[in-house]
Each structure stands twice: as C-alpha cells, then as structure tokens.
GUMIVO-47527 format. One record per residue: y, z, x of N, C-alpha, C in turn; residue number from 1. Coordinates in pm, 1 decimal. Layout:
BEGIN
ATOM       n.yy       n.zz       n.xx      ca.yy      ca.zz      ca.xx       c.yy       c.zz       c.xx   nuse
ATOM          Y          Z          X          Y          Z          X          Y          Z          X    NUM
...
//
This chain:
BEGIN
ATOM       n.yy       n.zz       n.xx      ca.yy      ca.zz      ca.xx       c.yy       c.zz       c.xx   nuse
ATOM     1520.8    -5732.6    -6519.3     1377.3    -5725.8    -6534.7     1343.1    -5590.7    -6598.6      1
ATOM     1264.2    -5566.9    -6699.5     1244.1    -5454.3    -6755.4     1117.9    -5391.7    -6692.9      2
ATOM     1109.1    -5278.1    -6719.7      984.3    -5204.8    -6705.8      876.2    -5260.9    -6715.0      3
ATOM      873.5    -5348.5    -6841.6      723.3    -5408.5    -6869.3      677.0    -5530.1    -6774.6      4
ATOM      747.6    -5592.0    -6717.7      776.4    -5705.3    -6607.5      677.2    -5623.4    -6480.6      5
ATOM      685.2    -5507.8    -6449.7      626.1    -5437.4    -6325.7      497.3    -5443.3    -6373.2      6
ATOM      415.4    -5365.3    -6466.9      295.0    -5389.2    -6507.1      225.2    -5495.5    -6586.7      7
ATOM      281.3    -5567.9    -6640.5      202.8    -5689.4    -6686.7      259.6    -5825.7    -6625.9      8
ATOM      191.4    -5900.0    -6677.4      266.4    -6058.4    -6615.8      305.5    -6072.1    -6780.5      9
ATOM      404.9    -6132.1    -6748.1      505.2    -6180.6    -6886.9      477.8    -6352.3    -6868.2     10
ATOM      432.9    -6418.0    -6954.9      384.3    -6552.3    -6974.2      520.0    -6611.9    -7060.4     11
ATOM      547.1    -6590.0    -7178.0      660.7    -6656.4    -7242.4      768.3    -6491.0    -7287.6     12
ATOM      840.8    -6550.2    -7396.9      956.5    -6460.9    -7429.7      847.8    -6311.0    -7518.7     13
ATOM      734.7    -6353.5    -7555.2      711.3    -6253.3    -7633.1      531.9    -6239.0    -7623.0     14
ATOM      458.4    -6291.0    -7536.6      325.0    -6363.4    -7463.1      297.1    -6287.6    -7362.8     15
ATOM      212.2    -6183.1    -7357.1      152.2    -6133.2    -7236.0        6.0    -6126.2    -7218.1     16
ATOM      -23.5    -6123.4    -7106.1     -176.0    -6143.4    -7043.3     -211.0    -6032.0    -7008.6     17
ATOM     -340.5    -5966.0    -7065.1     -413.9    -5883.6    -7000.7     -466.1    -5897.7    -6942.6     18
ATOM     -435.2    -5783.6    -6812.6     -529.7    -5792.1    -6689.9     -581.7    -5682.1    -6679.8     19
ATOM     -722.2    -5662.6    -6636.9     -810.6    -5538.7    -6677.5     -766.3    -5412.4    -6606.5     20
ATOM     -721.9    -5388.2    -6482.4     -601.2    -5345.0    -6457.7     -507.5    -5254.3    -6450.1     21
ATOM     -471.9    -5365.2    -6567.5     -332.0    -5297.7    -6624.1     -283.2    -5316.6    -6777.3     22
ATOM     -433.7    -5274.3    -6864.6     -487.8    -5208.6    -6977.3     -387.4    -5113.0    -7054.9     23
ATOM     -331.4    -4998.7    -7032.5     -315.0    -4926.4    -7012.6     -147.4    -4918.4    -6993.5     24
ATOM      -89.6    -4955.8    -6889.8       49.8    -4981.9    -6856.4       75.1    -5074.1    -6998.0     25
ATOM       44.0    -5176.3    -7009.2       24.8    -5287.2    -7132.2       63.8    -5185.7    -7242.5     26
ATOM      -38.5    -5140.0    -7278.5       -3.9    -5074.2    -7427.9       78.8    -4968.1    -7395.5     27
ATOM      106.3    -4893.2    -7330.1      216.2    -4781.9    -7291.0      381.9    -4893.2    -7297.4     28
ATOM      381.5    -5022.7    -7282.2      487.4    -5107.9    -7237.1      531.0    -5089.1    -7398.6     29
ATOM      423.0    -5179.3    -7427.8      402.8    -5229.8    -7570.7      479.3    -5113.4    -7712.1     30
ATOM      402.5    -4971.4    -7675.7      465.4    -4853.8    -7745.1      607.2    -4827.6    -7765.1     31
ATOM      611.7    -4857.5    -7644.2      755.5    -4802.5    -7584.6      855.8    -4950.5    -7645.1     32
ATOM      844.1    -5047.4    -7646.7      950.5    -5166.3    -7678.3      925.2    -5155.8    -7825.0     33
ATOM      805.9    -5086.7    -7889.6      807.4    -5122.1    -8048.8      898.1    -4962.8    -8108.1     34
ATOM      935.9    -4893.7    -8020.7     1009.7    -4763.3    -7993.2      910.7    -4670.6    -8097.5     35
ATOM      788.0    -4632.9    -8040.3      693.2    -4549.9    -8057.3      656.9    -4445.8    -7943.0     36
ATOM      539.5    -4404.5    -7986.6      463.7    -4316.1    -7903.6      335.0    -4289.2    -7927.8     37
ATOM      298.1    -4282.0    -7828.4      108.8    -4291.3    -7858.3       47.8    -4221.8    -7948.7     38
ATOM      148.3    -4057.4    -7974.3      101.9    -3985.7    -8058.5      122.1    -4055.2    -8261.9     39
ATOM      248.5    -4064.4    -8232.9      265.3    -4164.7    -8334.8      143.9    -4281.2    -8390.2     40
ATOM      148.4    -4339.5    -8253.0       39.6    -4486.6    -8277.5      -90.0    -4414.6    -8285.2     41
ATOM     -129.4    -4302.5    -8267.1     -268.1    -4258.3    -8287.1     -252.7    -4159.5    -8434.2     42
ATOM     -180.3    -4163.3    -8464.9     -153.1    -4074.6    -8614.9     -218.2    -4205.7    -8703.8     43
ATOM     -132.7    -4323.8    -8727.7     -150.3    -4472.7    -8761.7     -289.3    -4499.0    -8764.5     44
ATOM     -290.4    -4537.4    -8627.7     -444.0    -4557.8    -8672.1     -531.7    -4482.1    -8730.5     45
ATOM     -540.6    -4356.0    -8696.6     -639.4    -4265.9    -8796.5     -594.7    -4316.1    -8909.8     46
ATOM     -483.2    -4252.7    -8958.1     -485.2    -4282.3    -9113.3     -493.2    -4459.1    -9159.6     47
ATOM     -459.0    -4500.2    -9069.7     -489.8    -4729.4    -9139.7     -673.2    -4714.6    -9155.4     48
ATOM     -700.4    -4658.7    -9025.2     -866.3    -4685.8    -9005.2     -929.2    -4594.6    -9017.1     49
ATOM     -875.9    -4501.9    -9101.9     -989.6    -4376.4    -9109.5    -1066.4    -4298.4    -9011.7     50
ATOM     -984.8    -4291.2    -8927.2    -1062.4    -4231.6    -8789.5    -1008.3    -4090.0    -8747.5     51
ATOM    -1092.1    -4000.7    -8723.8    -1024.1    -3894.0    -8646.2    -1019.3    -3846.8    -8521.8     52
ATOM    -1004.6    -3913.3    -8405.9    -1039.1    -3868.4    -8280.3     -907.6    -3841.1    -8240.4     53
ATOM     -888.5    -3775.0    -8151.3     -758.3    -3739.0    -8084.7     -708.1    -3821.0    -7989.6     54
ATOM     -564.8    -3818.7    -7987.0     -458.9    -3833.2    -7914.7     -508.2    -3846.9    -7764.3     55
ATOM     -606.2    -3751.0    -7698.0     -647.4    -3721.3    -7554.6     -794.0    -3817.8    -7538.3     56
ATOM     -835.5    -3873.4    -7635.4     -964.6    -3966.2    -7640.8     -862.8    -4091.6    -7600.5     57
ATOM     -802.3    -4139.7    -7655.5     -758.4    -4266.9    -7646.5     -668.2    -4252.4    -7524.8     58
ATOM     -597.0    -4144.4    -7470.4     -515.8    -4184.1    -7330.0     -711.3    -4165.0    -7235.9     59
ATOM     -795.1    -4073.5    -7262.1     -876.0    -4090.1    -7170.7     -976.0    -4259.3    -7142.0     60
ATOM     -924.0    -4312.1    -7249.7    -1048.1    -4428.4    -7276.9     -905.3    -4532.4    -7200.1     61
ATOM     -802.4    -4542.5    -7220.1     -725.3    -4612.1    -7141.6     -669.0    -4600.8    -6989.8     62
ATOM     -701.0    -4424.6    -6953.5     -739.3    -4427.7    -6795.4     -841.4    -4464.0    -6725.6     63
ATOM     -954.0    -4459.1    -6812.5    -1059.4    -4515.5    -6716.2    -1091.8    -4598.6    -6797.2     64
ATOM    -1039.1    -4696.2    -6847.0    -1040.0    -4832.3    -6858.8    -1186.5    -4841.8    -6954.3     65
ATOM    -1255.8    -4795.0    -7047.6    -1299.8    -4796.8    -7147.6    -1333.0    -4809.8    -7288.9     66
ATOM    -1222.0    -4812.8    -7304.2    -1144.0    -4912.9    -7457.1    -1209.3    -4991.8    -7499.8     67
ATOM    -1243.6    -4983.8    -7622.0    -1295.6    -5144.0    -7659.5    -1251.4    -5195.6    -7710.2     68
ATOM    -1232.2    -5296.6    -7733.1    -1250.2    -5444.2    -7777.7    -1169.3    -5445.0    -7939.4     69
ATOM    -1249.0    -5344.4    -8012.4    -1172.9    -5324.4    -8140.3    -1085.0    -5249.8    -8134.1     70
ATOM    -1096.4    -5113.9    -8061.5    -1052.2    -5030.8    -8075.3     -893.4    -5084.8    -8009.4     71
ATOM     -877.3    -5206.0    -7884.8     -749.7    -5269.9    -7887.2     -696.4    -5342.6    -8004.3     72
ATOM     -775.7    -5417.9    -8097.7     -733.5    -5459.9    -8210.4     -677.3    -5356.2    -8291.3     73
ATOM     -714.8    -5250.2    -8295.1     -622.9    -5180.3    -8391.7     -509.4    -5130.6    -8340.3     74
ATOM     -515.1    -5072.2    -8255.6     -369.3    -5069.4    -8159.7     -292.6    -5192.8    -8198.5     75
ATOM     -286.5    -5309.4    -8103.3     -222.3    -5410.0    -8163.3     -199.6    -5470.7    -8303.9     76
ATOM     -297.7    -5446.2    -8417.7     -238.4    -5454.0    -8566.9     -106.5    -5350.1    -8561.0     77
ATOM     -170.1    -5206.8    -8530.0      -26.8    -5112.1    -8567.3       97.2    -5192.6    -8519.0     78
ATOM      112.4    -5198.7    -8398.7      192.9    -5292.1    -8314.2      272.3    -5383.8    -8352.1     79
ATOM      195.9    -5438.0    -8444.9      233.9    -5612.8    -8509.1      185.3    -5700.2    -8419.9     80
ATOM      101.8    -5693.5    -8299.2       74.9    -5814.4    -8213.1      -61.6    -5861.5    -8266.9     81
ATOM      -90.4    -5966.1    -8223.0     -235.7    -6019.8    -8268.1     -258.5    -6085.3    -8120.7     82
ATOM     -433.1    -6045.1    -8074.5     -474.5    -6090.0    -7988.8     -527.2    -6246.8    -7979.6     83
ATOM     -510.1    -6344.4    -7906.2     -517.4    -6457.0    -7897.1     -616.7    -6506.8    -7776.0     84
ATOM     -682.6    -6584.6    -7784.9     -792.2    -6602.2    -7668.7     -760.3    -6753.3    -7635.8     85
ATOM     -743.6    -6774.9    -7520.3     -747.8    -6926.5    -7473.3     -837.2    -6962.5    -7351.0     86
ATOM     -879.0    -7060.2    -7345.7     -946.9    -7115.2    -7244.6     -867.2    -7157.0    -7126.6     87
ATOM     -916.2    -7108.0    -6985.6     -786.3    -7112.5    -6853.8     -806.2    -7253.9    -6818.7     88
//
C-alpha cells in the first residue's frame, strides 16, 4: 500500500476521489508520484498561467482548505490529470 492509499481513497488503478479533507494530502500525493515538488509545480503554473503568487500562497490556500476550483484545475493540467465529475 503506498503513501497515497493513507490519504485519499483510491477508486481504480489511476482514479481518485476528493474528499474535502484531504485536499491537500491529494495534491502533495499527486506531486510526489509525478516526481515533483510544489516549488517546481508552482514555478509551472506561473509561467503556463501567467501568475505570480508564491510558493507560501498556495501551501497556505491548501492548509486551510481554500483553493479554488480553478486554481485545482491548473495544478492538475501541470500534473497531466483532468478533473472528472460524476453523479453518486
């Protein structure tokens, strides 16, 4: 069982569910198996999306669970994942 197994629920071989949570553990999992680092993944996005906020905005918006919505979409483009919505 890997690391990422403790904080998220693992649904299929490559399929995980966010739980509000565990936001946070998720993309820290996610970093870490695409063999990155946040600083890395926040270099990326500035320069993909033209943004300049720091490195300490985005771990603060993922400790207290404030993140939005897009701002996970771009994370996950860098990533290669694409978010998927289904009805339970």
């Amino acid at each position: 069982m890997s690391i990422a197994d403790y904080y998220i629920i693992k649904i299929m071989k490559s399929e995980y569910k966010i739980e509000e949570d565990k936001i946070r553990a998720l993309i820290k999992s996610l970093v870490s198996m695409e063999e990155m680092t946040l600083t890395k993944l926040k270099i990326l996005i500035n320069h993909k999306f033209n943004k300049s906020d720091s490195l300490e905005n985005l771990t603060n918006k993922l400790r207290n669970k404030t993140i939005r919505a897009t701002e996970l979409l771009q994370i996950f483009e860098i990533l290669g994942y694409e978010l998927i919505v289904r009805k339970k």
